[in-house]
Biopython code that builds the backbone (N, CA, C, O; Angstrom):
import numpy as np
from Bio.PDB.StructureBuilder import StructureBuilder

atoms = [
    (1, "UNK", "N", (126.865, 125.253, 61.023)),
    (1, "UNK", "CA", (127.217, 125.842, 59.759)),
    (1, "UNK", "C", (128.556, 126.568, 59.870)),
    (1, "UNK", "O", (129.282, 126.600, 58.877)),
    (2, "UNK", "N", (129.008, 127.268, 61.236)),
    (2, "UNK", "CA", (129.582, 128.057, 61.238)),
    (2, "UNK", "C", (131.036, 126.975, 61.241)),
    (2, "UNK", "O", (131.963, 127.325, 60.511)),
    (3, "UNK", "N", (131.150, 126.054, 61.829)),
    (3, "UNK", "CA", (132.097, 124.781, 61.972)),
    (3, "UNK", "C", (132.431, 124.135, 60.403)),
    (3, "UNK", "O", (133.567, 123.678, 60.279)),
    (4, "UNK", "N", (131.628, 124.073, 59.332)),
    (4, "UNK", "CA", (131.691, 123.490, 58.039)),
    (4, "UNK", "C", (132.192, 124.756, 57.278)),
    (4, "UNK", "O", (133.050, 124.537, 56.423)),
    (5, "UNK", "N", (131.830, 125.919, 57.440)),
    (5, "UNK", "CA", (132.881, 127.206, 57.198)),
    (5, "UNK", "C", (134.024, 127.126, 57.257)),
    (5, "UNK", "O", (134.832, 127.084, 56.329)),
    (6, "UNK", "N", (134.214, 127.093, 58.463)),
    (6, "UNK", "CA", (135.745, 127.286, 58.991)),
    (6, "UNK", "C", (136.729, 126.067, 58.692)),
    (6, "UNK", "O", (137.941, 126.025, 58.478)),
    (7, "UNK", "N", (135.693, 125.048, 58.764)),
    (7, "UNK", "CA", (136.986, 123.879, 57.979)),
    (7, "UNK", "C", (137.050, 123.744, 56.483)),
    (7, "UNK", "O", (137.860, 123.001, 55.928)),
    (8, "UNK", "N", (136.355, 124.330, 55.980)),
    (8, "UNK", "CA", (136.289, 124.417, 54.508)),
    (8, "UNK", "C", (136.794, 125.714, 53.914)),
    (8, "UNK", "O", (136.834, 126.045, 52.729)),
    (9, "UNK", "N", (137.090, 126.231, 54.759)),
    (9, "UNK", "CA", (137.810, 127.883, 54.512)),
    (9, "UNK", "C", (136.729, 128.553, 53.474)),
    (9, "UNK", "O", (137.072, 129.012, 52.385)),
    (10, "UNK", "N", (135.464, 128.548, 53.924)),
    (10, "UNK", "CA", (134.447, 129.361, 53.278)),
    (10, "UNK", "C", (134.174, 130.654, 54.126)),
    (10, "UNK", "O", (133.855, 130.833, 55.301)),
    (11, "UNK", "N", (134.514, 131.780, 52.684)),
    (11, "UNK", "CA", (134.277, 133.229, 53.345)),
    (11, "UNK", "C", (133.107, 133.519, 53.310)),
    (11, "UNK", "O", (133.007, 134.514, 54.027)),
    (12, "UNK", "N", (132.087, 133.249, 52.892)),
    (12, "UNK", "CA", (131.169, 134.106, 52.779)),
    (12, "UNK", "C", (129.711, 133.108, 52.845)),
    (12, "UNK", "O", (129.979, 131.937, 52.576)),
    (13, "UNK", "N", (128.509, 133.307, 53.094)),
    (13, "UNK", "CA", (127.094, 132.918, 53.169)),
    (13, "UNK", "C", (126.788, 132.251, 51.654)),
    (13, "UNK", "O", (126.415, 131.113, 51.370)),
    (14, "UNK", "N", (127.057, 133.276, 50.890)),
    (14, "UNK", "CA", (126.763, 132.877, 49.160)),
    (14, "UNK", "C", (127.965, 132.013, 48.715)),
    (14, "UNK", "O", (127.828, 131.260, 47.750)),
    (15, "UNK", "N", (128.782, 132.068, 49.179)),
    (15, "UNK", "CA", (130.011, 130.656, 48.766)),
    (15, "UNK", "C", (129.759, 129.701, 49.420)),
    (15, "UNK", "O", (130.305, 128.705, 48.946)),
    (16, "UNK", "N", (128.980, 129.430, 50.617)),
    (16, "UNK", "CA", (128.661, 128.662, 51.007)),
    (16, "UNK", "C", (127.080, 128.032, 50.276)),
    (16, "UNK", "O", (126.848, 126.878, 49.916)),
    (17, "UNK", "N", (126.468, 128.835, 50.243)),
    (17, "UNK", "CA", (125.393, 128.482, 49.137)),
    (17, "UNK", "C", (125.437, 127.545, 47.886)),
    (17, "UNK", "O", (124.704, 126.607, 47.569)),
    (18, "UNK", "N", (126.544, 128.103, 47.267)),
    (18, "UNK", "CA", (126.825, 127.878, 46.341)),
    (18, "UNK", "C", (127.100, 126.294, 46.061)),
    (18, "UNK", "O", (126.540, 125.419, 45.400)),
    (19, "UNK", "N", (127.994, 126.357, 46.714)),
    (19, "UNK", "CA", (129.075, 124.979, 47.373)),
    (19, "UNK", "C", (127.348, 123.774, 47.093)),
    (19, "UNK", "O", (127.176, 122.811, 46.346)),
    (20, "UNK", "N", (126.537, 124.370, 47.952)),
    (20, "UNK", "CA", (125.666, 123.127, 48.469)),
    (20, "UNK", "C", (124.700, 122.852, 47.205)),
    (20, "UNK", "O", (124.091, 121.800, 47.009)),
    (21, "UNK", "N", (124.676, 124.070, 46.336)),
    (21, "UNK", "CA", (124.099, 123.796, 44.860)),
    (21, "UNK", "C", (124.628, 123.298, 43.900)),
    (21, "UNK", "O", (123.956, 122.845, 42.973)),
    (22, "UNK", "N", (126.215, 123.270, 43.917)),
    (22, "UNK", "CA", (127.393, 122.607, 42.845)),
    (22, "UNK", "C", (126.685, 120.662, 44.015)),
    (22, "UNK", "O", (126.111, 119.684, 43.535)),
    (23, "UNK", "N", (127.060, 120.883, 45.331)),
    (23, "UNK", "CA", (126.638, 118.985, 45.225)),
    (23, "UNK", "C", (125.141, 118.554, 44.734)),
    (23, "UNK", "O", (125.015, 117.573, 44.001)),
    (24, "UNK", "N", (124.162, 119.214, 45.102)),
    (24, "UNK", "CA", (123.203, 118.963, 44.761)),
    (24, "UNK", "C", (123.061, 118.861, 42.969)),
    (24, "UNK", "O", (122.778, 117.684, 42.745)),
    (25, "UNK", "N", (123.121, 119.384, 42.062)),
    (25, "UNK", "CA", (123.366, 119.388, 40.792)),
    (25, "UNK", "C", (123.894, 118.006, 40.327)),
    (25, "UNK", "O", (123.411, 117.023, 39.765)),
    (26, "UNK", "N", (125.284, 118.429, 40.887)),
    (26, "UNK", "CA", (126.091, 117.123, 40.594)),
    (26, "UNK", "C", (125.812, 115.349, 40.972)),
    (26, "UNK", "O", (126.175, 114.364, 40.328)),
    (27, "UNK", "N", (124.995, 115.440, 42.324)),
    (27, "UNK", "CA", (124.507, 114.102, 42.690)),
    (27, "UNK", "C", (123.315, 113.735, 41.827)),
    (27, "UNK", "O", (122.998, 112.562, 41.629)),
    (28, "UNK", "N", (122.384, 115.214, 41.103)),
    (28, "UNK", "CA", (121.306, 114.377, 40.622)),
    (28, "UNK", "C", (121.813, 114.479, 38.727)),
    (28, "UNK", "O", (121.029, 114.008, 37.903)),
    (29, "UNK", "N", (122.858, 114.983, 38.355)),
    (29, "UNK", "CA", (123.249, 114.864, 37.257)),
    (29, "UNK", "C", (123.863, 113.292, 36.751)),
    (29, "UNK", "O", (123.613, 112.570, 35.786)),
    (30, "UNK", "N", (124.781, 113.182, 37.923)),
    (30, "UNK", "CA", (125.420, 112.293, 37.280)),
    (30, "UNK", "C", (124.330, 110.688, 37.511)),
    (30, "UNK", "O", (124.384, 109.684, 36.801)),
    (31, "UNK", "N", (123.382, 110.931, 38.770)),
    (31, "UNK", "CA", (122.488, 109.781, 38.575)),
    (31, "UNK", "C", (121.686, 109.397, 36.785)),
    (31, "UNK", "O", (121.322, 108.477, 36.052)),
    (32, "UNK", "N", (121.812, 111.049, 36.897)),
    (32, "UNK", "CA", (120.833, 110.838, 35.669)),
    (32, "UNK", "C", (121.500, 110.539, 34.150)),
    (32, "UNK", "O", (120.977, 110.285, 33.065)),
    (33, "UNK", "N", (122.965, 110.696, 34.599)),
    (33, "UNK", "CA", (123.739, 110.708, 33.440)),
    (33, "UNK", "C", (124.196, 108.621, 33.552)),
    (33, "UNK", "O", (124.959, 107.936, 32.870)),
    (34, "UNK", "N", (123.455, 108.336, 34.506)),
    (34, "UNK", "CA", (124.809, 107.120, 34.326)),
    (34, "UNK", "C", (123.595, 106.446, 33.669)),
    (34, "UNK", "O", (124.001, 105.284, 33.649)),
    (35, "UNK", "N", (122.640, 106.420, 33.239)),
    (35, "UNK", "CA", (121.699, 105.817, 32.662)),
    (35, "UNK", "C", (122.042, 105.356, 31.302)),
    (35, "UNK", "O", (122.371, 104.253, 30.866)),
    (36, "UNK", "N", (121.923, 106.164, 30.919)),
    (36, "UNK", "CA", (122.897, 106.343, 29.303)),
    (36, "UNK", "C", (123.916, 105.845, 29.169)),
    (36, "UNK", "O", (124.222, 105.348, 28.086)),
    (37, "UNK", "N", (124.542, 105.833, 29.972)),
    (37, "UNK", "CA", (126.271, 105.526, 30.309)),
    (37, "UNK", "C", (125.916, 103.562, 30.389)),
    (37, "UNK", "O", (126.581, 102.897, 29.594)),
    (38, "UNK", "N", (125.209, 103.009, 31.048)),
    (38, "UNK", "CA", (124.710, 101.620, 31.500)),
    (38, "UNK", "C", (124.693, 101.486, 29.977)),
    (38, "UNK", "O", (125.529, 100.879, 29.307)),
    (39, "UNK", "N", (123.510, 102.208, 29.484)),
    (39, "UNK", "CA", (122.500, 101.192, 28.333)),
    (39, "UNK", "C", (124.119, 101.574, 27.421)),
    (39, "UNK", "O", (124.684, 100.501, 27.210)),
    (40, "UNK", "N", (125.013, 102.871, 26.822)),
    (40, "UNK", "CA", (125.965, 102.483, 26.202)),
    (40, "UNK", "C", (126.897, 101.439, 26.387)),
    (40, "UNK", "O", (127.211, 100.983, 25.287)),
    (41, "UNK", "N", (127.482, 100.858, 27.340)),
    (41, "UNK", "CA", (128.006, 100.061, 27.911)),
    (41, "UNK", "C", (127.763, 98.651, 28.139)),
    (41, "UNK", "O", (128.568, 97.755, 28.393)),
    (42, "UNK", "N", (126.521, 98.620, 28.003)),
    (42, "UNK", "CA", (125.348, 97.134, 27.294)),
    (42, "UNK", "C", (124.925, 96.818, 29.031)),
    (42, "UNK", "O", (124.445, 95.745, 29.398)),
    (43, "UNK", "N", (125.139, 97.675, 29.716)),
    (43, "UNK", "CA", (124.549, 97.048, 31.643)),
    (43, "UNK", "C", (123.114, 97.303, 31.556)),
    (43, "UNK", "O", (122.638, 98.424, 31.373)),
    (44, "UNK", "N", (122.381, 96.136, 31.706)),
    (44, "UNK", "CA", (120.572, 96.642, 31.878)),
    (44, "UNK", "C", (120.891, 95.077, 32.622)),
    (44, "UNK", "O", (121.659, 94.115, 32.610)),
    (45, "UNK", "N", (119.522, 95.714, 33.335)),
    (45, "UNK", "CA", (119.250, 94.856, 34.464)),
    (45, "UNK", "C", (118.568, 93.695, 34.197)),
    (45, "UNK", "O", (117.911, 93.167, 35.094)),
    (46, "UNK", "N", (118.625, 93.226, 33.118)),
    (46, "UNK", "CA", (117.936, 91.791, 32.669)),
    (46, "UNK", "C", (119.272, 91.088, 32.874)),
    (46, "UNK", "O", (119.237, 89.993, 33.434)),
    (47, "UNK", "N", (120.068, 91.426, 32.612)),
    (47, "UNK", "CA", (121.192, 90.259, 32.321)),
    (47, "UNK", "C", (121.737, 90.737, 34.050)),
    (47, "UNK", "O", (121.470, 89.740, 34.720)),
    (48, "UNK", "N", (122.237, 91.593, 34.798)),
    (48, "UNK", "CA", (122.941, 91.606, 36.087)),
    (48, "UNK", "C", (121.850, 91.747, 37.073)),
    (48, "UNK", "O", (122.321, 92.212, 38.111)),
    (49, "UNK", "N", (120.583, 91.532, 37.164)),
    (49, "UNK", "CA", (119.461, 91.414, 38.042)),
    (49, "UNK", "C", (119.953, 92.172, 39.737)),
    (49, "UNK", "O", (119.575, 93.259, 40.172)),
    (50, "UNK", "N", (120.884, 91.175, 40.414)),
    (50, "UNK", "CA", (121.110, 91.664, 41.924)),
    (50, "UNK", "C", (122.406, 92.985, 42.191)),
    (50, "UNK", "O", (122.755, 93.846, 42.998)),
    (51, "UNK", "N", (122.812, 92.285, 40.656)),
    (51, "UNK", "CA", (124.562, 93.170, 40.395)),
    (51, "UNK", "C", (124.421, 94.676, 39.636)),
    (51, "UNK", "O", (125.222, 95.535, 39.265)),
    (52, "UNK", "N", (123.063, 94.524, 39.616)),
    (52, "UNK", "CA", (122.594, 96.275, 38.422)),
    (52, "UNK", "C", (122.966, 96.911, 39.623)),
    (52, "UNK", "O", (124.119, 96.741, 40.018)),
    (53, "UNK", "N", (122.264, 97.549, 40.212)),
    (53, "UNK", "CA", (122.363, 98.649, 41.023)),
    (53, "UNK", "C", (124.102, 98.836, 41.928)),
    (53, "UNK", "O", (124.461, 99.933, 42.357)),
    (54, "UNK", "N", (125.052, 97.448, 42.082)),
    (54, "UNK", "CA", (126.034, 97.950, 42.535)),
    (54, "UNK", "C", (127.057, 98.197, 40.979)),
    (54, "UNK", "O", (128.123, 98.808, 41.049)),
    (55, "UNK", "N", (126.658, 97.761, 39.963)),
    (55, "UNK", "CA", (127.920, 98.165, 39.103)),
    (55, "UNK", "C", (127.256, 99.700, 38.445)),
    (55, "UNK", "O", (128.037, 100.486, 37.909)),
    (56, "UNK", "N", (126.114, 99.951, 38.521)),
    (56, "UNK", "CA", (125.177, 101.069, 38.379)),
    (56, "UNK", "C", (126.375, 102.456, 39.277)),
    (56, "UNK", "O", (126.883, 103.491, 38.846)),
    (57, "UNK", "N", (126.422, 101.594, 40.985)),
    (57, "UNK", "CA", (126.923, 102.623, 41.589)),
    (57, "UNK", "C", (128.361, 102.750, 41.591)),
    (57, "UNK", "O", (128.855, 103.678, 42.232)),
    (58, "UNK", "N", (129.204, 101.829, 40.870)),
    (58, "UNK", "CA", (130.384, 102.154, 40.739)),
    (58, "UNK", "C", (130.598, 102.882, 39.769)),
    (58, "UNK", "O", (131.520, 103.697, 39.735)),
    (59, "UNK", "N", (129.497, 102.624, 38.532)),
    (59, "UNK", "CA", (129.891, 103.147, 37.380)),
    (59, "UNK", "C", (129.456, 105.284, 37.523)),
    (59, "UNK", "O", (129.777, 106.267, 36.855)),
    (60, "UNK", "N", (128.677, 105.067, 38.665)),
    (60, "UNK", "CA", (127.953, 107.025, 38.617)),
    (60, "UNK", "C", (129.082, 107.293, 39.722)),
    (60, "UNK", "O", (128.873, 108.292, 40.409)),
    (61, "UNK", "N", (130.164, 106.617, 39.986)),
    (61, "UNK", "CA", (131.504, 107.080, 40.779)),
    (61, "UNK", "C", (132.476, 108.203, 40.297)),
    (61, "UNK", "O", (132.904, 109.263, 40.753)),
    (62, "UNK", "N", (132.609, 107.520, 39.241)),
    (62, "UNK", "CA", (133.777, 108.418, 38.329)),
    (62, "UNK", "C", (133.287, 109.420, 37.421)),
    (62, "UNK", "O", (133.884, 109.997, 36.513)),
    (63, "UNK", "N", (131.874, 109.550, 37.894)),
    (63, "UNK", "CA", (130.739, 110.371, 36.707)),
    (63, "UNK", "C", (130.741, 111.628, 37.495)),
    (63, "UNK", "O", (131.160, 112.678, 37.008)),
    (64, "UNK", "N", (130.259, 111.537, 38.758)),
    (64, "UNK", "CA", (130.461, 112.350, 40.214)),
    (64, "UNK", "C", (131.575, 113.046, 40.445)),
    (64, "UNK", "O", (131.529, 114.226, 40.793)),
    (65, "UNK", "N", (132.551, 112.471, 40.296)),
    (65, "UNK", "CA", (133.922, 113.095, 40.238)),
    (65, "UNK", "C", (134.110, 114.418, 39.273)),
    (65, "UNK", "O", (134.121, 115.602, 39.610)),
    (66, "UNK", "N", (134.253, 113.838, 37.969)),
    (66, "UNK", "CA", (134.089, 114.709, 37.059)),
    (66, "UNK", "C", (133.363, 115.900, 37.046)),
    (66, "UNK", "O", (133.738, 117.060, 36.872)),
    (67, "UNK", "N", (132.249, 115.418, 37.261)),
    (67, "UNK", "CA", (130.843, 116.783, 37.087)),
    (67, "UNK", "C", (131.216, 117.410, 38.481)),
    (67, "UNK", "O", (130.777, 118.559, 38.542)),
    (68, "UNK", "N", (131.807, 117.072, 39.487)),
    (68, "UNK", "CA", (131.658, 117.863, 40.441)),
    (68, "UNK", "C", (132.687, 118.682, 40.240)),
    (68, "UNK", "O", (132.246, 119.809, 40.464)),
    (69, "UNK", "N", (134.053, 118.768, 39.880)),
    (69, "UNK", "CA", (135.034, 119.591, 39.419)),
    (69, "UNK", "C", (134.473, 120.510, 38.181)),
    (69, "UNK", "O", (134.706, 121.705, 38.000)),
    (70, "UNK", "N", (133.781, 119.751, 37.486)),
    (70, "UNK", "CA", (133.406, 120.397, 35.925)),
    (70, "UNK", "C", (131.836, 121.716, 36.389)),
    (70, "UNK", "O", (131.613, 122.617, 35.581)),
    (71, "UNK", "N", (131.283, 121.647, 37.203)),
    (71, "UNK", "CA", (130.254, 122.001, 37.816)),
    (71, "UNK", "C", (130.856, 123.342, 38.460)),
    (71, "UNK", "O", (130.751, 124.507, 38.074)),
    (72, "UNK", "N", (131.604, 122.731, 39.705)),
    (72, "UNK", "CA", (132.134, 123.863, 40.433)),
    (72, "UNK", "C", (132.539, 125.019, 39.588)),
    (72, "UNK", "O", (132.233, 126.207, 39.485)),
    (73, "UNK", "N", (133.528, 123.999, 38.907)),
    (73, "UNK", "CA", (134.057, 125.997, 37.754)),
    (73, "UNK", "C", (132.930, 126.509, 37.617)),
    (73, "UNK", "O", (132.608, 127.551, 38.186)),
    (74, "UNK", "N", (131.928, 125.637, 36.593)),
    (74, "UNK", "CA", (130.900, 126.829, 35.615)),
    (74, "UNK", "C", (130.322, 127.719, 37.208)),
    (74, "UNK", "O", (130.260, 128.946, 37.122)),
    (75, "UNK", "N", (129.991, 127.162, 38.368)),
    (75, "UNK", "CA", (129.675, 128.214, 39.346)),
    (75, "UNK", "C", (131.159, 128.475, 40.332)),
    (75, "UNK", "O", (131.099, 128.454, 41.561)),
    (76, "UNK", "N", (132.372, 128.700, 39.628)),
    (76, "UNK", "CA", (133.405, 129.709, 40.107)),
    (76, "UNK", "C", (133.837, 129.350, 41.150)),
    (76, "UNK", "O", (134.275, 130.127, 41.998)),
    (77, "UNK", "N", (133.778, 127.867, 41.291)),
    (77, "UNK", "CA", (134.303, 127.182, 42.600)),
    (77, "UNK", "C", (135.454, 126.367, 42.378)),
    (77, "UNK", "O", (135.935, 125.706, 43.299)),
    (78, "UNK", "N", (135.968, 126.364, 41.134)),
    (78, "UNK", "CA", (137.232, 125.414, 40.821)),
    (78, "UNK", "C", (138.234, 125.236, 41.598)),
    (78, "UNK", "O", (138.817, 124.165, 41.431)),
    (79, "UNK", "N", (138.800, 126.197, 42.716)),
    (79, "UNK", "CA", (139.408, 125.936, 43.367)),
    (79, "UNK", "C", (139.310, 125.193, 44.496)),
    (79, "UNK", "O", (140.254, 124.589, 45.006)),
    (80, "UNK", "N", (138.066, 125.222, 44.952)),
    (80, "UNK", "CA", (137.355, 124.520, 46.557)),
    (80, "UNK", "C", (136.914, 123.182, 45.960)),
    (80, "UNK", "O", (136.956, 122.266, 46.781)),
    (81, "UNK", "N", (136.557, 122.889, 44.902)),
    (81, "UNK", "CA", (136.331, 121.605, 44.161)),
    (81, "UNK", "C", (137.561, 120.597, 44.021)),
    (81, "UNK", "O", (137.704, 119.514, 44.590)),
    (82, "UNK", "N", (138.237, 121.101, 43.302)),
    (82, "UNK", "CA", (139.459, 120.517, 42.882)),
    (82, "UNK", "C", (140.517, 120.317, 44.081)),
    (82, "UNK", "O", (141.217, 119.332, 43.848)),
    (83, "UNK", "N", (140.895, 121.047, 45.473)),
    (83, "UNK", "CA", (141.132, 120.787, 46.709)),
    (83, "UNK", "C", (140.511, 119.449, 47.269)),
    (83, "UNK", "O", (141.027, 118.405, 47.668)),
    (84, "UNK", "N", (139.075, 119.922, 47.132)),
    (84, "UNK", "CA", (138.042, 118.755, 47.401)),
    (84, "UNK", "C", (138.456, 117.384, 47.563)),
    (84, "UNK", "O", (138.707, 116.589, 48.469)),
    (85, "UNK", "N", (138.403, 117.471, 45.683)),
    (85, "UNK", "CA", (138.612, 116.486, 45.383)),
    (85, "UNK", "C", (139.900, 115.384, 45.629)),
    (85, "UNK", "O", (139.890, 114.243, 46.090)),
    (86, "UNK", "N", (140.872, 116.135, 45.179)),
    (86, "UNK", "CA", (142.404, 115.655, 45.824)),
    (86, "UNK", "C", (142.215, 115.702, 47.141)),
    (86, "UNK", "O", (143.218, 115.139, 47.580)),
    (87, "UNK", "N", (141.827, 115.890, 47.673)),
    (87, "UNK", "CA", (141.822, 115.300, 49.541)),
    (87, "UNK", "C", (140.885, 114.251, 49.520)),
    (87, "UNK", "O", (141.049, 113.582, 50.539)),
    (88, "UNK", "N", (139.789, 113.711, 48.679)),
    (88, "UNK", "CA", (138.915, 112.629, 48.828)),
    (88, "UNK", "C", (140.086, 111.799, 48.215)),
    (88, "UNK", "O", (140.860, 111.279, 49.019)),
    (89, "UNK", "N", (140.243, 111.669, 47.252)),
    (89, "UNK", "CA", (140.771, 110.722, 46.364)),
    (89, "UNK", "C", (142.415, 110.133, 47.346)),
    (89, "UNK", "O", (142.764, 108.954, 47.394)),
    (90, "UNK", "N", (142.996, 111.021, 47.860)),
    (90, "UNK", "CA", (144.502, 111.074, 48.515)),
    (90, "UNK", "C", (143.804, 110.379, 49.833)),
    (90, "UNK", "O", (144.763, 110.251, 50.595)),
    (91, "UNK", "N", (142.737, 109.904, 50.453)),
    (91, "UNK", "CA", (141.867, 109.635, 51.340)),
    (91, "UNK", "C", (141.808, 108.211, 51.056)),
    (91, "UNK", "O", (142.152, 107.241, 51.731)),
    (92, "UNK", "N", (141.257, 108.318, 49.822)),
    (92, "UNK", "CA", (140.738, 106.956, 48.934)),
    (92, "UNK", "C", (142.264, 105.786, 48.371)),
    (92, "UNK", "O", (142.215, 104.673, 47.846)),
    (93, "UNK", "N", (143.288, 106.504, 48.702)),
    (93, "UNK", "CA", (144.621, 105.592, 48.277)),
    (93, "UNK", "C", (144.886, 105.913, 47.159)),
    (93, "UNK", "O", (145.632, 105.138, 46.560)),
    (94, "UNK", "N", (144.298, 107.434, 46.248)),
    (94, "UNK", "CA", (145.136, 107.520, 44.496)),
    (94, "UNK", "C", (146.056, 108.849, 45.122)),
    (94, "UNK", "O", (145.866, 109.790, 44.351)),
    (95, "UNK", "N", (146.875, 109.213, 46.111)),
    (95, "UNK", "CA", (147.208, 110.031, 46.275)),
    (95, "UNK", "C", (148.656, 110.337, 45.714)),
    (95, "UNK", "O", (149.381, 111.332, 45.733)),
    (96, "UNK", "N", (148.770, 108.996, 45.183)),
    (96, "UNK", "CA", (150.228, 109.244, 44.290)),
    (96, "UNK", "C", (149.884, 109.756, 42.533)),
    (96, "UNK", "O", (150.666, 109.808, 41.584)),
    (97, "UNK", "N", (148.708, 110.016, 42.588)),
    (97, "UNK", "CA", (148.859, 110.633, 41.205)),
    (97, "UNK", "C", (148.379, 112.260, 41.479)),
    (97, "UNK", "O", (147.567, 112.827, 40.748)),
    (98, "UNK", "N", (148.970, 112.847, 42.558)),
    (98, "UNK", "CA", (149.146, 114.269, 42.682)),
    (98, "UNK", "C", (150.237, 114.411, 43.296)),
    (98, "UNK", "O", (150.397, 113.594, 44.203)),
    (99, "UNK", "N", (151.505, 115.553, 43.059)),
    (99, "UNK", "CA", (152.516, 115.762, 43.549)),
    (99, "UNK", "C", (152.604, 116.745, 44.442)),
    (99, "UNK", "O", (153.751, 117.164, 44.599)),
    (100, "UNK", "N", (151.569, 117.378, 45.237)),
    (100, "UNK", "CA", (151.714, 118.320, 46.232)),
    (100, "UNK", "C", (152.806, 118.147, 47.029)),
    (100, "UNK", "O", (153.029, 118.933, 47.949)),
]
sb = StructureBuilder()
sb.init_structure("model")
sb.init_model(0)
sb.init_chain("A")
sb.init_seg("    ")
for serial, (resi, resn, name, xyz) in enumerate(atoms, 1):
    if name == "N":
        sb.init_residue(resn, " ", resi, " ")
    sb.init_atom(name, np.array(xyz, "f"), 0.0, 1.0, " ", f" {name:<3s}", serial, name[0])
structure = sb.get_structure()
């Protein structure tokens, strides 16, 4: 714990808490959000049978993203989120759409 602190530049026990309740939230939000998101989008698994569950998981990708930045603020983490995030994404090859 004390190693995931220090590379995450977390001061404190309850910011660290916190942190692990903004992912938890966010992994079972946006599962639950991409449902809705499928059936708007016309994806049900009658018509993509083997292909549901991977366009399922591309589509709760960019859902994850969002809610996890949008999450962090409402629990006062916008800054450790949004870092976060631009180091996943700059990871992932979109690192030219931030100018640090």
């Amino acid at each position: 714990m004390g190693n995931l602190k220090q590379r995450w530049g977390i001061q404190s026990n309850l910011q660290f808490a916190i942190i692990f309740v903004v992912f938890a939230i966010t992994g079972s939000a946006s599962a639950w959000l991409s449902k809705p998101f499928c059936f708007w989008l016309g994806i049900i698994k009658e018509d993509l049978e083997f292909w549901f569950t991977p366009v399922r998981l591309l589509l709760i990708f960019p859902i994850y993203q969002v809610l996890l930045v949008l999450i962090g603020f409402l629990f006062g983490q916008y800054k450790f989120f949004w870092a976060f995030e631009k180091k996943m994404l700059k990871r992932m090859g979109f690192g030219f759409m931030f100018k640090d």
